[in-house]
ROKOLPA-312929 format. One record per residue: residue in three letters; chain; residue number from 1; x, y, z of N, C-alpha, C in turn. Coordinates in steps of 0.001 Angstrom, whole numbers, always signed. Last residue first. Layout:
# ROKOLPA-312929
NODE  type  mol  seq      nxx      nyy      nzz     caxx     cayy     cazz      cxx      cyy      czz
NODE   ala    A  NUM        X        Y        Z        X        Y        Z        X        Y        Z
...
//
This chain:
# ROKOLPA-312929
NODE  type  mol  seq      nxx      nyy      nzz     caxx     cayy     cazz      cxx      cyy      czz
NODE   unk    A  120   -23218   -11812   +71490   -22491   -12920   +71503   -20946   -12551   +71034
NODE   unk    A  119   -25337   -10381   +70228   -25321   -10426   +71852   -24150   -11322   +72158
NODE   unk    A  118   -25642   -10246   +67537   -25583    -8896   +68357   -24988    -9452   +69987
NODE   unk    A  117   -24338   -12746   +65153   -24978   -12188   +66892   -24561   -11036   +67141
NODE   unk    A  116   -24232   -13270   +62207   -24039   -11983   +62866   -24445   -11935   +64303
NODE   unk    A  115   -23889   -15643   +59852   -24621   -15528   +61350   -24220   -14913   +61810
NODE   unk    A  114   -23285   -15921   +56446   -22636   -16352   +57541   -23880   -14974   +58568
NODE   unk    A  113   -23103   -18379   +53748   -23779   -17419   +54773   -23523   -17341   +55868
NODE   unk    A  112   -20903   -18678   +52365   -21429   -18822   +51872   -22650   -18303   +52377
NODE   unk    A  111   -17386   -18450   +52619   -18563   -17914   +53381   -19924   -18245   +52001
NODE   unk    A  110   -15222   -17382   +50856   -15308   -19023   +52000   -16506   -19047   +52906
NODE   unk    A  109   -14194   -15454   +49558   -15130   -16834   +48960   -14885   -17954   +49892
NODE   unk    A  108   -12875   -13789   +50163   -11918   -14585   +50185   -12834   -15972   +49267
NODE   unk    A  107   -14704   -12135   +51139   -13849   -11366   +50287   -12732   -12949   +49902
NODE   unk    A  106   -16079   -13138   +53068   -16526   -12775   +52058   -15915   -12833   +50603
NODE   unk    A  105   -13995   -13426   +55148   -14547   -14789   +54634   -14969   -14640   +53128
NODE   unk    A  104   -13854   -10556   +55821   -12579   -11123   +54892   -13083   -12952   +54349
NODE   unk    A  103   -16096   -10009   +56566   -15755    -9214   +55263   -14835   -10304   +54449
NODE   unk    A  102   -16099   -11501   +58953   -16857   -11764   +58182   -16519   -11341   +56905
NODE   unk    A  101   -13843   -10328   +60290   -13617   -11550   +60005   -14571   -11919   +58616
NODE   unk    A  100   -15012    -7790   +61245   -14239    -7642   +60121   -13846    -9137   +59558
NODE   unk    A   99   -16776    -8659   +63083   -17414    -8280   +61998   -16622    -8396   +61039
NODE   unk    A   98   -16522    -9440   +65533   -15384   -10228   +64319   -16555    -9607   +62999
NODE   unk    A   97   -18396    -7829   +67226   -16893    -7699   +67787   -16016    -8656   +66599
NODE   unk    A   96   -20365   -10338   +66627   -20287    -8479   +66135   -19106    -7931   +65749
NODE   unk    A   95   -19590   -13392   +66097   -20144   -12117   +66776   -19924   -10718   +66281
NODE   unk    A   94   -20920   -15724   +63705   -19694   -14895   +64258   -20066   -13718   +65363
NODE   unk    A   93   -21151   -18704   +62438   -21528   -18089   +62837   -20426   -17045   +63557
NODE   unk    A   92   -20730   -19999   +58854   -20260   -18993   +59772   -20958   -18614   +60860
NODE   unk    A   91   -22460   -20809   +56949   -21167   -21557   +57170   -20536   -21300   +57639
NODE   unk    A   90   -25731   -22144   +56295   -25051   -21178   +57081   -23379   -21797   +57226
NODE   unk    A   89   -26941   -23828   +54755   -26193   -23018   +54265   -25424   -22218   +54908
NODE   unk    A   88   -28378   -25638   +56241   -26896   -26106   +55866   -26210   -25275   +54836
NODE   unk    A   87   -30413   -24374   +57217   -29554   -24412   +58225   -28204   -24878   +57194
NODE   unk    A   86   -32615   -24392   +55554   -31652   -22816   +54895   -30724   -23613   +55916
NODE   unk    A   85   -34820   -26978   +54085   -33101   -26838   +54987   -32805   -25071   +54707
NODE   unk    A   84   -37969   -27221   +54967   -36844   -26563   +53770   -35541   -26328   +55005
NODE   unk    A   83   -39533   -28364   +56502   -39460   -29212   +54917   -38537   -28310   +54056
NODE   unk    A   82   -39667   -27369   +59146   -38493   -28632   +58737   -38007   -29013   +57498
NODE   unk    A   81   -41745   -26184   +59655   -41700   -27061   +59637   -40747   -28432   +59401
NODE   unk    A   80   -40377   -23728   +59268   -40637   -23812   +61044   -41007   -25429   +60785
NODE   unk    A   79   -39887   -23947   +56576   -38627   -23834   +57108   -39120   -24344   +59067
NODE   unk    A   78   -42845   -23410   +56005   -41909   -24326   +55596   -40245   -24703   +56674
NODE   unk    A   77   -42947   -20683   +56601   -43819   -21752   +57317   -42859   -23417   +57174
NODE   unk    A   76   -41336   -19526   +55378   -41112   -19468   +56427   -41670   -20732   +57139
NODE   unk    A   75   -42078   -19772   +52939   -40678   -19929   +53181   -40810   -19863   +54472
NODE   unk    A   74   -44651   -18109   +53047   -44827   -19462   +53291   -43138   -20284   +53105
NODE   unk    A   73   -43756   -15768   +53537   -44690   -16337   +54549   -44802   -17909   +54413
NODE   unk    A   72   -42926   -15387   +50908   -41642   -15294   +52288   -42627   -15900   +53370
NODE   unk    A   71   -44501   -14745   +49102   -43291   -16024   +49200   -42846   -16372   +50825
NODE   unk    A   70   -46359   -12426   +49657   -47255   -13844   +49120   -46014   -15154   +49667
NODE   unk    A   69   -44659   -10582   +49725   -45421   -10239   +50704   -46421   -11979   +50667
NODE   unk    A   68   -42193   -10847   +47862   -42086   -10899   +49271   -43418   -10797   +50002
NODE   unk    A   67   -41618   -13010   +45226   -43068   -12166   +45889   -43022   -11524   +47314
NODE   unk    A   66   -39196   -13444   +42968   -40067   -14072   +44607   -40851   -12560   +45039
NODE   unk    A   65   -37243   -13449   +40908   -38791   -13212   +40891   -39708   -13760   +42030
NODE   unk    A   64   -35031   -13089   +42356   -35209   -14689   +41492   -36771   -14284   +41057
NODE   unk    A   63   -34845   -10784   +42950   -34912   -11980   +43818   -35554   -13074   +43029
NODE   unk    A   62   -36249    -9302   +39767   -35004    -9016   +41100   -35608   -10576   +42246
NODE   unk    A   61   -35660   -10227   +36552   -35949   -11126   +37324   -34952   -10812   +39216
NODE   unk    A   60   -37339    -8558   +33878   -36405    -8430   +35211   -36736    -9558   +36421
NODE   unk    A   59   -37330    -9365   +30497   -38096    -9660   +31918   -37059    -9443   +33155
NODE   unk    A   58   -38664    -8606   +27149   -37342    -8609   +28293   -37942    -8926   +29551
NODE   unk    A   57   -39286   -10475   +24057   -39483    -9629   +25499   -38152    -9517   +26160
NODE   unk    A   56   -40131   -10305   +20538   -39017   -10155   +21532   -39776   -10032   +22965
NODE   unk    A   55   -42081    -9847   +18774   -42224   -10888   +19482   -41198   -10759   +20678
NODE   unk    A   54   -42043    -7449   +17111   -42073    -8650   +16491   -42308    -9982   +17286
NODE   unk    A   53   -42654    -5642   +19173   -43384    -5815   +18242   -43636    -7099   +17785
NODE   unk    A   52   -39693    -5573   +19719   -40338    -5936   +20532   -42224    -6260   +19297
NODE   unk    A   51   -38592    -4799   +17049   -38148    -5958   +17701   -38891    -6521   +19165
NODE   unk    A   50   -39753    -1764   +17748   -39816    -3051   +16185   -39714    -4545   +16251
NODE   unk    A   49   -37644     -815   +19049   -39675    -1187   +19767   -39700    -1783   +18839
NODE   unk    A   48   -34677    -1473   +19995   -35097    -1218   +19041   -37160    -1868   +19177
NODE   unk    A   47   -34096      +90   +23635   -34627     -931   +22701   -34946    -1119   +21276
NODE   unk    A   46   -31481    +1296   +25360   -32392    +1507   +24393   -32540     +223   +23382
NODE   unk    A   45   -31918    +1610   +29346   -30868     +986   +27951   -31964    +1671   +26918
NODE   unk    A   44   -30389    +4087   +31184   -31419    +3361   +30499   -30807    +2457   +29330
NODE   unk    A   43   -28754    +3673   +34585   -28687    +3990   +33141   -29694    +3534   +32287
NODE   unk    A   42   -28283    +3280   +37288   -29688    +3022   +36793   -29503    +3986   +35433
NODE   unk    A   41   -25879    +2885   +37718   -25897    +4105   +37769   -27394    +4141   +37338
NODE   unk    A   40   -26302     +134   +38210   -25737     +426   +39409   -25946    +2005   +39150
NODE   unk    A   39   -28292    -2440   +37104   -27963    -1254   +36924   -27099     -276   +37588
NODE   unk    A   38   -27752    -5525   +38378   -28799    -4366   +38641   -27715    -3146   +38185
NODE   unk    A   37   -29140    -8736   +36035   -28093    -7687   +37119   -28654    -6508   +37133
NODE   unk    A   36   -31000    -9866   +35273   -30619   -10257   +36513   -29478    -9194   +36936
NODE   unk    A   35   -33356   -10172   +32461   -32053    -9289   +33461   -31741    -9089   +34632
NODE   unk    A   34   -33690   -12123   +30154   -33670   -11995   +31850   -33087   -11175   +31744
NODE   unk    A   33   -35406   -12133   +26969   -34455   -11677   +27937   -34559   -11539   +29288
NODE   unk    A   32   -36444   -14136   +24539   -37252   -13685   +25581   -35363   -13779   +26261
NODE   unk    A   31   -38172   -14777   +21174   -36534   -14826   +22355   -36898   -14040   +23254
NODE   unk    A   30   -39785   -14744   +19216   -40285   -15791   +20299   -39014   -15666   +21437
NODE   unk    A   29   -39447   -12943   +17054   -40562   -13407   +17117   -40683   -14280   +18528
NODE   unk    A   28   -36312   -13487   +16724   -37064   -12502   +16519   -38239   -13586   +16454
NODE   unk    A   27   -34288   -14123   +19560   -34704   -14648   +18297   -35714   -13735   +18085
NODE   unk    A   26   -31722   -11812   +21157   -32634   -12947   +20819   -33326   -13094   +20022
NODE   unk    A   25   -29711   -10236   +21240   -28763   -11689   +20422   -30208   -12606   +20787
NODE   unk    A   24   -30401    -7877   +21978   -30639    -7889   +20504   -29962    -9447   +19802
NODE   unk    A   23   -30660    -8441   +24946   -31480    -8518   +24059   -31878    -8486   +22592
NODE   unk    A   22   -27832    -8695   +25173   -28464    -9100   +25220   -29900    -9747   +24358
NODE   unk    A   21   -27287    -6078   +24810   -27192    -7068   +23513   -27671    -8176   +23592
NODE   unk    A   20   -28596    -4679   +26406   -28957    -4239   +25197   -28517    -5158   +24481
NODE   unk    A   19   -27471    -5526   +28452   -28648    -5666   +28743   -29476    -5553   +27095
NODE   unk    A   18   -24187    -4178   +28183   -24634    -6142   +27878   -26331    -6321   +27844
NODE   unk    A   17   -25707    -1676   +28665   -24754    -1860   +26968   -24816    -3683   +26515
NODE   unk    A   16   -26094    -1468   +31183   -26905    -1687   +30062   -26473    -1627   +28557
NODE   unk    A   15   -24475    -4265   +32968   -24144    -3239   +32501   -25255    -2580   +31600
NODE   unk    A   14   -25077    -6704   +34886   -25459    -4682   +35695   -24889    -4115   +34736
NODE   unk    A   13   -24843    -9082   +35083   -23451    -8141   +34877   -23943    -6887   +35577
NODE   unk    A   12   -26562   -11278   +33752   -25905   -10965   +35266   -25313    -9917   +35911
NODE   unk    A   11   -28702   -11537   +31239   -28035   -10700   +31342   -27510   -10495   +33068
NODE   unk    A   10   -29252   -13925   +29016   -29734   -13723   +30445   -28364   -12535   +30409
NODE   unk    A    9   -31840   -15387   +26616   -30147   -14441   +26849   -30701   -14017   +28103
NODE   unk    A    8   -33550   -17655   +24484   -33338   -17050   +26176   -32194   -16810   +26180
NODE   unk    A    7   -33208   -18587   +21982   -34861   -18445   +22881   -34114   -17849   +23744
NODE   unk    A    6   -31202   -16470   +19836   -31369   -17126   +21519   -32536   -17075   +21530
NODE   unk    A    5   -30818   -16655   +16235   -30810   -15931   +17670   -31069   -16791   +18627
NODE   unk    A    4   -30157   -16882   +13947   -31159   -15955   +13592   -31496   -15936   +15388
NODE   unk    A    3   -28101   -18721   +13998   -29190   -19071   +12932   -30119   -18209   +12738
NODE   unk    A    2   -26540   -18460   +15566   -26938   -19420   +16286   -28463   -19250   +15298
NODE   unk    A    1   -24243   -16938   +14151   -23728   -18063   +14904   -24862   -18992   +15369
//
């Protein structure tokens, strides 16, 4: 269908059966695989190594590939400065005591992030 394969197959799902075809629907010599979903029974997949050889990769991408100990310091700095909005994602604030409110925003897709007070 696409002539001999994908520069880039991204895998979302968490299954390793899609992680595996993923990777076998990319181009030989230069197709390169994300895997963005997470394994849930951490099952292995199996690679044909030949196909890696030839050029193939795979690449796990957990938190978008962010660095927590190098990213988050300067997400932060940023954010105390103003130059990154997170505020207009928040679309809930709620108290403890409506925890279950929160589930059902969740569960309903009307929440996009929502604000937990302990004290409120």
């Amino acid at each position: 269908m696409t002539g001999g394969g994908v520069d880039y197959s991204f895998e979302c799902i968490g299954l390793a059966s899609l992680m595996e075809e993923a990777f076998n629907s990319s181009r030989t010599g230069s197709g390169k695989t994300v895997i963005l979903g997470m394994e849930k029974n951490a099952s292995p997949i199996s690679l044909d190594s030949r196909a890696i050889i030839r050029g193939r990769s795979v690449h796990g991408s957990l938190f978008g590939g962010l660095k927590p100990k190098l990213d988050i310091p300067i997400l932060v700095d940023r954010y105390l400065k103003k130059e990154l909005n997170l505020d207009g994602f928040i679309t809930h604030e709620i108290s403890f005591e409506e925890i279950n409110k929160a589930f059902d925003l969740l569960v309903e897709g009307n929440s996009i992030r929502c604000i937990m007070w302990m004290d409120k």
